[in-house]
PDB file of N, CA, C and O in Angstrom, chain B, residues numbered from 101:
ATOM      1  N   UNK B 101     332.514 -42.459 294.607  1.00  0.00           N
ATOM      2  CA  UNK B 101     331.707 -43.486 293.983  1.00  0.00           C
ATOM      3  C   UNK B 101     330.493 -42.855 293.341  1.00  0.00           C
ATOM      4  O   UNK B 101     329.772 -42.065 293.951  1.00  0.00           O
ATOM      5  N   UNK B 102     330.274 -43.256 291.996  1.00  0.00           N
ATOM      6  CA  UNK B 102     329.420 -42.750 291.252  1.00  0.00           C
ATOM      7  C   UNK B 102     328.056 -43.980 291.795  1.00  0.00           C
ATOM      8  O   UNK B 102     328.298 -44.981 292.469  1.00  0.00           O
ATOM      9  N   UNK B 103     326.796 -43.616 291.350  1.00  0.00           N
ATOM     10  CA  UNK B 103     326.301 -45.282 291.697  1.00  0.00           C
ATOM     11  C   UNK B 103     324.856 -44.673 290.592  1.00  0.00           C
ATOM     12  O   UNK B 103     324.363 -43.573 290.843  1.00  0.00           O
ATOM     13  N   UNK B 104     324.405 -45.387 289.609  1.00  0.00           N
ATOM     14  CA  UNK B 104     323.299 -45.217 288.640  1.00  0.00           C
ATOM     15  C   UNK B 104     322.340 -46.502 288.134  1.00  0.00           C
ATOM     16  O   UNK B 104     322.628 -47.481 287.445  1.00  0.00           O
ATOM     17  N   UNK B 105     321.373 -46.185 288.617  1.00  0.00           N
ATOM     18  CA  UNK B 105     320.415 -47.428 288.767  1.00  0.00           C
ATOM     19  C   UNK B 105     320.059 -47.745 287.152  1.00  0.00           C
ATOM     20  O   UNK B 105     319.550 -46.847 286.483  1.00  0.00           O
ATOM     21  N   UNK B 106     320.344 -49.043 286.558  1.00  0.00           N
ATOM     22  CA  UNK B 106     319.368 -49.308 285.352  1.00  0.00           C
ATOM     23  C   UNK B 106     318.605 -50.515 285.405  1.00  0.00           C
ATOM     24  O   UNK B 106     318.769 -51.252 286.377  1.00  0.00           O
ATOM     25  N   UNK B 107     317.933 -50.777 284.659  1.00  0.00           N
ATOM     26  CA  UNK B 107     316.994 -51.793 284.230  1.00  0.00           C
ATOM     27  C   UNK B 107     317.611 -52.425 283.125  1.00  0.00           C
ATOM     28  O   UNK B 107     318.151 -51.797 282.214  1.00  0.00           O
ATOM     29  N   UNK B 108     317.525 -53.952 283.205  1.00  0.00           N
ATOM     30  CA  UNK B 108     317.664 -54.540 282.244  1.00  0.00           C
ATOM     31  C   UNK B 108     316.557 -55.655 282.165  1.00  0.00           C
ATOM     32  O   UNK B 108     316.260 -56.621 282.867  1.00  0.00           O
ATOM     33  N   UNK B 109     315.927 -54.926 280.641  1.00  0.00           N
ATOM     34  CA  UNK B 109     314.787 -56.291 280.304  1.00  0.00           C
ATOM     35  C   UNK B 109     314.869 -57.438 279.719  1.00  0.00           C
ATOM     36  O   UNK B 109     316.017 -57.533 279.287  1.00  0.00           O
ATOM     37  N   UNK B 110     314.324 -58.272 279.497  1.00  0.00           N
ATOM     38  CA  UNK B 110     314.407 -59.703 278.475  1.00  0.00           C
ATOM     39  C   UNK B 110     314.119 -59.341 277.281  1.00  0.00           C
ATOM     40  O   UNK B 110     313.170 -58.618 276.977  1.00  0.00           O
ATOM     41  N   UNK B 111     314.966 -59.851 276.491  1.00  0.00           N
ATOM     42  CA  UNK B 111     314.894 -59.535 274.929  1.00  0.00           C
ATOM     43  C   UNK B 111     314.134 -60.087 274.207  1.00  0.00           C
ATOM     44  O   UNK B 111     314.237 -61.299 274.399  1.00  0.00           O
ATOM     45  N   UNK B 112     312.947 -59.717 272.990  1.00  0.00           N
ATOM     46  CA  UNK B 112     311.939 -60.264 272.570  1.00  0.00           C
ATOM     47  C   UNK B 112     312.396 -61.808 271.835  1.00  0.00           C
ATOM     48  O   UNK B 112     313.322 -61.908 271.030  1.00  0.00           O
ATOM     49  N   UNK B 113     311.627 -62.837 272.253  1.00  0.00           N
ATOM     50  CA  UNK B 113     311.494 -64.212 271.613  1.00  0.00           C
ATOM     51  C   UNK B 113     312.650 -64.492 270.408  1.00  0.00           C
ATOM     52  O   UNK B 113     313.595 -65.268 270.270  1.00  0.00           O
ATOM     53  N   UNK B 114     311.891 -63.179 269.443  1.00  0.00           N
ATOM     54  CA  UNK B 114     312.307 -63.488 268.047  1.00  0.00           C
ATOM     55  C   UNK B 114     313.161 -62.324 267.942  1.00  0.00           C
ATOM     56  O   UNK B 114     313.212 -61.792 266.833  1.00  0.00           O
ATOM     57  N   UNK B 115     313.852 -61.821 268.904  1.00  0.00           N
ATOM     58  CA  UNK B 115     315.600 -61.453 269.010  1.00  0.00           C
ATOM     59  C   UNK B 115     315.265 -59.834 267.348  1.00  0.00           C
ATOM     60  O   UNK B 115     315.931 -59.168 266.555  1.00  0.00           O
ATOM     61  N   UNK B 116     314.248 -59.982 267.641  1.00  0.00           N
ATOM     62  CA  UNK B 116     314.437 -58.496 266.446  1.00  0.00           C
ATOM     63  C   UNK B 116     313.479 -57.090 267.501  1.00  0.00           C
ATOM     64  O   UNK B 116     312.356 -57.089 268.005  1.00  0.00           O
ATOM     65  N   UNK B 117     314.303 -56.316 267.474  1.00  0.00           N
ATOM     66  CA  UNK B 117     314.325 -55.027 268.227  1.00  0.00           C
ATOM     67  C   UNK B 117     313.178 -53.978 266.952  1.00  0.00           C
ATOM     68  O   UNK B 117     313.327 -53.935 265.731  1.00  0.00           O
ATOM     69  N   UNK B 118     312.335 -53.413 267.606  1.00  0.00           N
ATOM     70  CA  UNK B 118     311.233 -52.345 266.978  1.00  0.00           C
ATOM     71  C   UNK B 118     311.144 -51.162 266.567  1.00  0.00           C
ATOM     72  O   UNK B 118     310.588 -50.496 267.441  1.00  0.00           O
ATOM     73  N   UNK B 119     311.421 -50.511 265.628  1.00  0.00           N
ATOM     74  CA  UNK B 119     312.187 -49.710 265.184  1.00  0.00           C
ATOM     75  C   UNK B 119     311.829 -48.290 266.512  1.00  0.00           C
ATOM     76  O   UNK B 119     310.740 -48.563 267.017  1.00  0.00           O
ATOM     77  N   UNK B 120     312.226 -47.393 266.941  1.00  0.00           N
ATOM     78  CA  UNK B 120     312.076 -46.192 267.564  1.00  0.00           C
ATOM     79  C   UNK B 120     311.227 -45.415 266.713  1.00  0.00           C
ATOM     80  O   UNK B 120     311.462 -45.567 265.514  1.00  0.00           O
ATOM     81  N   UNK B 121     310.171 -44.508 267.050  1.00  0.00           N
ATOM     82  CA  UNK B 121     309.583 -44.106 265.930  1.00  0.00           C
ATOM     83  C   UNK B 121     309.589 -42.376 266.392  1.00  0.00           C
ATOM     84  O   UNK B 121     309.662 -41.344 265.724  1.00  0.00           O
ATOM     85  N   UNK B 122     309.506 -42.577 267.465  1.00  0.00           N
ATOM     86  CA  UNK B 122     309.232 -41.362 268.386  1.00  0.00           C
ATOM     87  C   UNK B 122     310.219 -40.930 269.041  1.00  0.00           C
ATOM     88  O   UNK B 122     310.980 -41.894 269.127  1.00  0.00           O
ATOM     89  N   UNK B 123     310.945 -39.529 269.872  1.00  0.00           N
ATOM     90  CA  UNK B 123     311.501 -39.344 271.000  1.00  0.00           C
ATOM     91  C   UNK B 123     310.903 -37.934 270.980  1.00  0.00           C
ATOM     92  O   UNK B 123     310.755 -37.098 270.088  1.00  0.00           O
ATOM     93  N   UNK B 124     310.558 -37.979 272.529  1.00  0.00           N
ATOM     94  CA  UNK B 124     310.366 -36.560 272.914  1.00  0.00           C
ATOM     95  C   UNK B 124     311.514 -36.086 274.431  1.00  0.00           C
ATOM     96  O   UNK B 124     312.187 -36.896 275.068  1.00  0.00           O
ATOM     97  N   UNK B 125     311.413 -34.135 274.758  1.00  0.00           N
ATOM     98  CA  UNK B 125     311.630 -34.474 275.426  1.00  0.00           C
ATOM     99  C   UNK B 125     310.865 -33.139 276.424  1.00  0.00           C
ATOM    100  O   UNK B 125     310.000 -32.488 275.839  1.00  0.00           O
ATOM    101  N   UNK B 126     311.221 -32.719 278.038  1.00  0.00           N
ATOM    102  CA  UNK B 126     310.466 -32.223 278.862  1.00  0.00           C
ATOM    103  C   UNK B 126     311.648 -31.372 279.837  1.00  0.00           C
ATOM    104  O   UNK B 126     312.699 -31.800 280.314  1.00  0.00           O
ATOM    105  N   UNK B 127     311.111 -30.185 279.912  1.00  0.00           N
ATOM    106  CA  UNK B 127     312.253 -30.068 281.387  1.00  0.00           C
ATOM    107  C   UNK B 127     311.191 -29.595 282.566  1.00  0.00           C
ATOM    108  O   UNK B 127     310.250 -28.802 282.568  1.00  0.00           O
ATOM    109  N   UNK B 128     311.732 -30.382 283.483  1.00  0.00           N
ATOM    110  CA  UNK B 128     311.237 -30.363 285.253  1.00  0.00           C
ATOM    111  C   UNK B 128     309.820 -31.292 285.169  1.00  0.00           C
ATOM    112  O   UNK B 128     309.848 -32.446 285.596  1.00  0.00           O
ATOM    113  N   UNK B 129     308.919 -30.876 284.751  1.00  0.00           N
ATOM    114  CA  UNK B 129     307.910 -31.463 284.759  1.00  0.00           C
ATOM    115  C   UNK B 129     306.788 -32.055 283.593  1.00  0.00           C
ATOM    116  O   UNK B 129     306.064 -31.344 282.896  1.00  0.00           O
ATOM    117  N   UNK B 130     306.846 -33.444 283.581  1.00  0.00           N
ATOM    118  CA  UNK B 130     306.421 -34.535 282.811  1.00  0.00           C
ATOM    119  C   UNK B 130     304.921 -34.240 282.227  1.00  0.00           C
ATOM    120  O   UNK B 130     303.975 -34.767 282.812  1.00  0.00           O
ATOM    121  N   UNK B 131     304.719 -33.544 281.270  1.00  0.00           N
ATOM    122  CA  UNK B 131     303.349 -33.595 280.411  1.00  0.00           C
ATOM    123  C   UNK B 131     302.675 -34.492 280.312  1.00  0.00           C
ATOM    124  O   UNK B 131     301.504 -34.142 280.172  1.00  0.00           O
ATOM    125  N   UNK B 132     302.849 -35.788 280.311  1.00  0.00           N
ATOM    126  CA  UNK B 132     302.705 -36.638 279.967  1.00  0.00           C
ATOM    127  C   UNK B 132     302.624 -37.995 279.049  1.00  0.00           C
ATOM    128  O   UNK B 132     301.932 -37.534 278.142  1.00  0.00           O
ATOM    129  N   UNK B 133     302.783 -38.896 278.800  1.00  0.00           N
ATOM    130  CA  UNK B 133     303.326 -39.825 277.625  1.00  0.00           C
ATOM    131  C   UNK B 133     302.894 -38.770 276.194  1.00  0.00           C
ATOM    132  O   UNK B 133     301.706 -38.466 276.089  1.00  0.00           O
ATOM    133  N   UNK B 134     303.601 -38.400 275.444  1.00  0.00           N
ATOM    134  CA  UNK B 134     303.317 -38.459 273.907  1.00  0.00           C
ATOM    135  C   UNK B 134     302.541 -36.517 274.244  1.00  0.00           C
ATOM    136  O   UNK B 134     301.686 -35.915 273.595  1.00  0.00           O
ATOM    137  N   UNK B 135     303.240 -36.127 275.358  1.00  0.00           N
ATOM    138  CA  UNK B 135     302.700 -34.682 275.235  1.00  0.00           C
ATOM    139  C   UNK B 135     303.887 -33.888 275.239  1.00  0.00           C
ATOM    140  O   UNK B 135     303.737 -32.695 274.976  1.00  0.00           O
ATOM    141  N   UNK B 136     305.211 -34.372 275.521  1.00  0.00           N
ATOM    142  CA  UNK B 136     306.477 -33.822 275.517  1.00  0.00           C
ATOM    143  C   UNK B 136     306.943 -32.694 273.950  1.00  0.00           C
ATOM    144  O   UNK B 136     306.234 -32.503 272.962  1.00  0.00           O
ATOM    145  N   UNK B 137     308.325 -32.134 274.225  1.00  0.00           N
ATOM    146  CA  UNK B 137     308.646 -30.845 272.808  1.00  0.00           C
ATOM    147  C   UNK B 137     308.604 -32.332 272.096  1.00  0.00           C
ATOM    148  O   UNK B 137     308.671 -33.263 272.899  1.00  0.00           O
ATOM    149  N   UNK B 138     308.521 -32.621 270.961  1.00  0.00           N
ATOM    150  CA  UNK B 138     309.071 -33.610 270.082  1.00  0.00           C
ATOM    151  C   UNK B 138     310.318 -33.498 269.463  1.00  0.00           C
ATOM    152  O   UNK B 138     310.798 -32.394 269.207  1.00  0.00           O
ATOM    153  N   UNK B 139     311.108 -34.962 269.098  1.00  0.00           N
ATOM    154  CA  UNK B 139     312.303 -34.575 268.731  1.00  0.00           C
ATOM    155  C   UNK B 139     312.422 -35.164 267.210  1.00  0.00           C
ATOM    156  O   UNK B 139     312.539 -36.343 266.878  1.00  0.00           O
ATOM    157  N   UNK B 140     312.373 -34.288 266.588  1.00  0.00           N
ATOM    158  CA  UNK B 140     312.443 -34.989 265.086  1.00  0.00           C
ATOM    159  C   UNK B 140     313.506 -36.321 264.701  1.00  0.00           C
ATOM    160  O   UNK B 140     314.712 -36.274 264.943  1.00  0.00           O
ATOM    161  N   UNK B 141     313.053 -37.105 264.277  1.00  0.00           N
ATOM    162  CA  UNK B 141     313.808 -38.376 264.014  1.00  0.00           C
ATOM    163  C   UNK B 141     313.360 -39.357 262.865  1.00  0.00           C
ATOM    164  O   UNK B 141     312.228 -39.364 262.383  1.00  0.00           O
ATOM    165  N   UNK B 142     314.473 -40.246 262.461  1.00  0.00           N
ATOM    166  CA  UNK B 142     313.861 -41.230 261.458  1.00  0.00           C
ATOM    167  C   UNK B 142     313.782 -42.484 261.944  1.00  0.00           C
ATOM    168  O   UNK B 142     314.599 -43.000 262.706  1.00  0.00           O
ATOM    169  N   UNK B 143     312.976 -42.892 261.587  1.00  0.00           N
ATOM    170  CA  UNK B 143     312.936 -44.439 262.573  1.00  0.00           C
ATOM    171  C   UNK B 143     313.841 -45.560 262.647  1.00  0.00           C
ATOM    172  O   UNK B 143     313.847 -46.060 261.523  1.00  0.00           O
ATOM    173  N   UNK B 144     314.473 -46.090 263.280  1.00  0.00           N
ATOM    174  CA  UNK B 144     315.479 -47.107 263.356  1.00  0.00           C
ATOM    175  C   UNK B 144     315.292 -47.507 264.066  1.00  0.00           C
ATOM    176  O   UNK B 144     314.222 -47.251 264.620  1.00  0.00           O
ATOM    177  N   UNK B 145     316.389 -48.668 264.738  1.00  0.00           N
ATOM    178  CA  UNK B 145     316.980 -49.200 265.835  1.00  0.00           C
ATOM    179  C   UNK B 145     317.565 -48.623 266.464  1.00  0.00           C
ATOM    180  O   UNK B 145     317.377 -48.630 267.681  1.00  0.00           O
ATOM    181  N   UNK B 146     318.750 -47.705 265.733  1.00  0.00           N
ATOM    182  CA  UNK B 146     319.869 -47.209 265.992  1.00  0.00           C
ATOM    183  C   UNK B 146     319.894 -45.938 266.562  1.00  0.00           C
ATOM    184  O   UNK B 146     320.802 -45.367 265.960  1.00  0.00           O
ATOM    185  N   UNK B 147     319.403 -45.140 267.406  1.00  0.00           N
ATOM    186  CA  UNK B 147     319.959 -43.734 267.780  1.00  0.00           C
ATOM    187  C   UNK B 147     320.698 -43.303 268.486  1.00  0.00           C
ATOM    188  O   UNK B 147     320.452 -42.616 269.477  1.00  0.00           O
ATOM    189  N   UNK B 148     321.986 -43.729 267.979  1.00  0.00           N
ATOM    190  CA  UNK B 148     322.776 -43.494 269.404  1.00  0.00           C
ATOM    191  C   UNK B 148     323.843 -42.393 268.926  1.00  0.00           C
ATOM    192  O   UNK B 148     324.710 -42.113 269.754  1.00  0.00           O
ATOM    193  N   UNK B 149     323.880 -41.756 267.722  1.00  0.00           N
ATOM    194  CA  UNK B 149     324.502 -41.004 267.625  1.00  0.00           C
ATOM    195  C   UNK B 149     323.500 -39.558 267.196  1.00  0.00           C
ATOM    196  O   UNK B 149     323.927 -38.698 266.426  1.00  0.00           O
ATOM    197  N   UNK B 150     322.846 -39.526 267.503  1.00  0.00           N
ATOM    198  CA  UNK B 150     321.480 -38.416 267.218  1.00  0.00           C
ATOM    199  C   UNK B 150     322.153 -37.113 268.390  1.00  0.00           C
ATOM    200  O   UNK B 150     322.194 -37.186 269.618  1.00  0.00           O
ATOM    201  N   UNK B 151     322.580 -36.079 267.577  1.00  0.00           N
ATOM    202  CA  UNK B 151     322.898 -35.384 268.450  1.00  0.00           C
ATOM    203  C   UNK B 151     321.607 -34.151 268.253  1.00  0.00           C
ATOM    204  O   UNK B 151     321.204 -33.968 267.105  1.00  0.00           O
ATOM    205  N   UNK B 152     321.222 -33.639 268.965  1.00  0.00           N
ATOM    206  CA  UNK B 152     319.734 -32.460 269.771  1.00  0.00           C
ATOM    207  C   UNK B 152     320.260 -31.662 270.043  1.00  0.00           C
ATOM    208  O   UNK B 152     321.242 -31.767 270.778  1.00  0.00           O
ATOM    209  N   UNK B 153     319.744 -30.279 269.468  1.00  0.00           N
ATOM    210  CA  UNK B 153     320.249 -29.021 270.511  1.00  0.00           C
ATOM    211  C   UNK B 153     318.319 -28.936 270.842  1.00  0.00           C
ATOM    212  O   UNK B 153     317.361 -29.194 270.113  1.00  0.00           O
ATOM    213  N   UNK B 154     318.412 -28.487 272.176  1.00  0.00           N
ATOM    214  CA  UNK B 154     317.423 -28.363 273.295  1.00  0.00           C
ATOM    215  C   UNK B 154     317.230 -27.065 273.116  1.00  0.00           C
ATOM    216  O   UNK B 154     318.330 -26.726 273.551  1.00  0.00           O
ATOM    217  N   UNK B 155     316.360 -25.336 272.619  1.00  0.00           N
ATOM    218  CA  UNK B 155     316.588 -24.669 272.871  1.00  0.00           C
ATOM    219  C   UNK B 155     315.620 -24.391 274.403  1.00  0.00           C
ATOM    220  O   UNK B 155     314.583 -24.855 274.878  1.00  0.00           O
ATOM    221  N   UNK B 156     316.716 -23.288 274.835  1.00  0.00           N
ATOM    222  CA  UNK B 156     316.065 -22.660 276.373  1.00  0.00           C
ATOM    223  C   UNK B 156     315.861 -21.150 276.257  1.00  0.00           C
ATOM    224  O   UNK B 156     316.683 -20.311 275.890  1.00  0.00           O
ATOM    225  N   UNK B 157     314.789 -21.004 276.587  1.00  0.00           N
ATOM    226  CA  UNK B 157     314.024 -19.764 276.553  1.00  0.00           C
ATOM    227  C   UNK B 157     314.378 -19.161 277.715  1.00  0.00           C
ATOM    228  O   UNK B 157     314.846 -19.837 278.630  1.00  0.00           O
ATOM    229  N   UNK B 158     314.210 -17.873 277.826  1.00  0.00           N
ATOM    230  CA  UNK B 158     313.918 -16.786 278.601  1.00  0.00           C
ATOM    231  C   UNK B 158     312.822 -17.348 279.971  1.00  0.00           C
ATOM    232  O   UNK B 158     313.270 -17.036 281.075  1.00  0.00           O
ATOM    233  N   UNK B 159     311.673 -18.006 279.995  1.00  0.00           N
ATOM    234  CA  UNK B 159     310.820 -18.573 280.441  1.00  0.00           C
ATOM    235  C   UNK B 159     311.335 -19.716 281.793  1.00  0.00           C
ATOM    236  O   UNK B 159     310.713 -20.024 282.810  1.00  0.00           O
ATOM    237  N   UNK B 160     312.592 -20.124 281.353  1.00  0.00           N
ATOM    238  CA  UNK B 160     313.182 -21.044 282.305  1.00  0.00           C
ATOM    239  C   UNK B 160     314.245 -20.023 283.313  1.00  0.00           C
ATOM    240  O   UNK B 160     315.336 -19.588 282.943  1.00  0.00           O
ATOM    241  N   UNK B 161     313.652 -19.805 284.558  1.00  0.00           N
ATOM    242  CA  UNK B 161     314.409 -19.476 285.751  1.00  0.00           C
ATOM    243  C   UNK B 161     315.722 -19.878 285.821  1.00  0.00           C
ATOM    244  O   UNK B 161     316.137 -20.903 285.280  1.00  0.00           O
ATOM    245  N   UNK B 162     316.550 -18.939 286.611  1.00  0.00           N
ATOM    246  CA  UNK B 162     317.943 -19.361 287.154  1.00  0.00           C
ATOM    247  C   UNK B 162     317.814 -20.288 287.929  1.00  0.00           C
ATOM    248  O   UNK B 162     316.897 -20.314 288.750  1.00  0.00           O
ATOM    249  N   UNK B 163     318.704 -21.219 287.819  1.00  0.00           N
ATOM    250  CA  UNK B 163     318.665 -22.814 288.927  1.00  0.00           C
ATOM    251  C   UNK B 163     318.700 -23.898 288.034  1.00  0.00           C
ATOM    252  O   UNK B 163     318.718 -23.871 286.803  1.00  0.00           O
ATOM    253  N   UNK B 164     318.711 -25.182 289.066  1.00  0.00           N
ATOM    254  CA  UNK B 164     318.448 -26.400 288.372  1.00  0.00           C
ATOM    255  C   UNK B 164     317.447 -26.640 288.095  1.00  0.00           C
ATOM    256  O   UNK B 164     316.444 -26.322 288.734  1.00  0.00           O
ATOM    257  N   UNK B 165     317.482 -27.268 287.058  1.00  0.00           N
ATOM    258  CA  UNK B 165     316.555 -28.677 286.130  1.00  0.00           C
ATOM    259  C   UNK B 165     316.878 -29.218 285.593  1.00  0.00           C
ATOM    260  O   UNK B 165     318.024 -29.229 285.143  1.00  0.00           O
ATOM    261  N   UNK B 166     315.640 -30.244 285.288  1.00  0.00           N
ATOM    262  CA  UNK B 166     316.163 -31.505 284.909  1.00  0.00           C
ATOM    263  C   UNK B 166     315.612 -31.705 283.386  1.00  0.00           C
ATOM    264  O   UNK B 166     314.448 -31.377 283.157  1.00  0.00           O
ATOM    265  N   UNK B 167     316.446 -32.252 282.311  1.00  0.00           N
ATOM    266  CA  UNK B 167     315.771 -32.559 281.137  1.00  0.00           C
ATOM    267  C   UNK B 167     315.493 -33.716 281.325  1.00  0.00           C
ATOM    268  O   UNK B 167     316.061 -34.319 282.236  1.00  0.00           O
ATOM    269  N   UNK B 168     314.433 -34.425 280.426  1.00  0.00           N
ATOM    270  CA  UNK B 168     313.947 -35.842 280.466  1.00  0.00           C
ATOM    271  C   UNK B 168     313.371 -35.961 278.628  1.00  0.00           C
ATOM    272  O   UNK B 168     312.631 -35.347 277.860  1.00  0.00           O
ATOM    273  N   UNK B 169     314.323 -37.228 278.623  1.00  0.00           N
ATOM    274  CA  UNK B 169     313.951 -37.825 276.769  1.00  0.00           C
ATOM    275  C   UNK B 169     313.632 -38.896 276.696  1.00  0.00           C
ATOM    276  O   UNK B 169     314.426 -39.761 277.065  1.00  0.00           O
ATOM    277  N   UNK B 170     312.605 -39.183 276.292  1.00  0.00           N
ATOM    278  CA  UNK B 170     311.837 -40.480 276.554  1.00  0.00           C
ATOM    279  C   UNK B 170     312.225 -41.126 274.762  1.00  0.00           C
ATOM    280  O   UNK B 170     312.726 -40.486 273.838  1.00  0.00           O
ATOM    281  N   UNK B 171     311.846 -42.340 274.776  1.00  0.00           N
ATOM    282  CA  UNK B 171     311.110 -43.164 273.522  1.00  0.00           C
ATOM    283  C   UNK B 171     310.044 -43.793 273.004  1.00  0.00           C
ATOM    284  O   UNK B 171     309.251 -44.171 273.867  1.00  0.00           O
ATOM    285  N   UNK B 172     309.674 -44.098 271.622  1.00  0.00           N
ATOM    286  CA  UNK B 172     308.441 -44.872 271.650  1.00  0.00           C
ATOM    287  C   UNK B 172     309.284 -45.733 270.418  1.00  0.00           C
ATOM    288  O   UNK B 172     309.950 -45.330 269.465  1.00  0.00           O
ATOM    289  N   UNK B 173     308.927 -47.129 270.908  1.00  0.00           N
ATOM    290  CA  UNK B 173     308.904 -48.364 270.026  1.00  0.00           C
ATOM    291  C   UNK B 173     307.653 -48.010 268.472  1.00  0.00           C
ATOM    292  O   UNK B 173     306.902 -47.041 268.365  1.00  0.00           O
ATOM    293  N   UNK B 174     307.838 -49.214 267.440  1.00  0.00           N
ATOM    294  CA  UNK B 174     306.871 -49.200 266.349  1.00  0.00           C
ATOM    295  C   UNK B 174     305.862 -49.819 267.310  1.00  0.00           C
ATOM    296  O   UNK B 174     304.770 -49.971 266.763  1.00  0.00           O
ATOM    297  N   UNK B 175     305.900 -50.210 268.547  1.00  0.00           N
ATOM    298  CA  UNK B 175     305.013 -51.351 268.952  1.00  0.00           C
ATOM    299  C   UNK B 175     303.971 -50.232 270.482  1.00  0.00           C
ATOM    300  O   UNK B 175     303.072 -50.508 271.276  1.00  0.00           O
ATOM    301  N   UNK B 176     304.598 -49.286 270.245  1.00  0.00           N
ATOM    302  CA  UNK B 176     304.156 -48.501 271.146  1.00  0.00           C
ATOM    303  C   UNK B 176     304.272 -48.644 272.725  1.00  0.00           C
ATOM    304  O   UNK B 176     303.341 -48.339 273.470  1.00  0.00           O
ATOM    305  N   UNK B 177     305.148 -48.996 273.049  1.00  0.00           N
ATOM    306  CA  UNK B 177     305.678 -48.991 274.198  1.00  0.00           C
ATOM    307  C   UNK B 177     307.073 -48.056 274.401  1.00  0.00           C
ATOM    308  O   UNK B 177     308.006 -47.944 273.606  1.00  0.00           O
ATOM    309  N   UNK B 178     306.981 -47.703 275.135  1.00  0.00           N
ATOM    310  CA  UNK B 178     307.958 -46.352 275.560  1.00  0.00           C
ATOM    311  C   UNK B 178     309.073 -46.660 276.602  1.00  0.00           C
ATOM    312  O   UNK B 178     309.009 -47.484 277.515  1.00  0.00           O
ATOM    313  N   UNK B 179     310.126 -45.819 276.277  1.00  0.00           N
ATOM    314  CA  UNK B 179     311.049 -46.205 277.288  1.00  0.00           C
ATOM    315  C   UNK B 179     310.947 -45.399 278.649  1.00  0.00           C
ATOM    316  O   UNK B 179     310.475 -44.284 278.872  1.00  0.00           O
ATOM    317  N   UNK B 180     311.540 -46.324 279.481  1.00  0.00           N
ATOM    318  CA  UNK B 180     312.717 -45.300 280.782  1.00  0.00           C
ATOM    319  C   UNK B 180     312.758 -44.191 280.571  1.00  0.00           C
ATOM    320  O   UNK B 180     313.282 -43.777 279.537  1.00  0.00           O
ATOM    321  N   UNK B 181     312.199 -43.345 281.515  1.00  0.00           N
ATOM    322  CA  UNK B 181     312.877 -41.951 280.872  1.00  0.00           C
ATOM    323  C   UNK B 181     314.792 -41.738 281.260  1.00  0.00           C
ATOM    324  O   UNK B 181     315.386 -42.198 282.235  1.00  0.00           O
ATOM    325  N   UNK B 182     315.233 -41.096 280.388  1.00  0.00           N
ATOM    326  CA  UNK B 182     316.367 -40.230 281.213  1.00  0.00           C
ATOM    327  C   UNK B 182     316.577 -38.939 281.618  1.00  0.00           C
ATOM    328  O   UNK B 182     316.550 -37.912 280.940  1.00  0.00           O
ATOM    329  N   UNK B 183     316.790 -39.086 282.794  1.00  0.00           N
ATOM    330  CA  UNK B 183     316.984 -37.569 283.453  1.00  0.00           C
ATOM    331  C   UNK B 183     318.579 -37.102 283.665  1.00  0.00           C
ATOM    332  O   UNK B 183     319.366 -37.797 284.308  1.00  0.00           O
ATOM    333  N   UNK B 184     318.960 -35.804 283.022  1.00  0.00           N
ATOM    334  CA  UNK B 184     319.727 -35.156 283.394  1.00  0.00           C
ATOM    335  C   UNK B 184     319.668 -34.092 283.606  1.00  0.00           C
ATOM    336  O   UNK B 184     320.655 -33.492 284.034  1.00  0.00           O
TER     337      UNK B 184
END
């Protein structure tokens, strides 16, 4: 059994979604909102086919970590992060 927690929010009033303007992302430890690598993008709704290469340096140890890619709305509110 796999088991993965999400959130589901209420959808705005007037049913129109804010374009994404931003994505960044972080590995292991969280810089903080809007201090992450940045991920170049054009603004939409839509990013769901945005494929990223992440490069990894020399600098990152043998072992696990975790990447984390956040979002920012036109309205400035940010998403969930995801961690993998």
């Amino acid at each position: 059994t796999i088991i993965r927690p999400f959130w589901k929010d209420a959808l705005p009033s007037v049913n129109v979604l804010p374009n994404i303007v931003k994505l960044e992302y972080f590995i292991d430890n969280d810089p903080g909102f809007d201090l992450g690598t940045n991920i170049s993008i054009t603004a939409g709704t839509n990013i769901n086919s945005l494929n990223v290469a992440i490069p990894l340096d020399n600098s990152l140890v043998t072992g696990w970590h975790n990447l984390t890619i956040r979002a920012k709305d036109a309205n400035g509110n940010w998403s969930t992060v995801v961690i993998r």
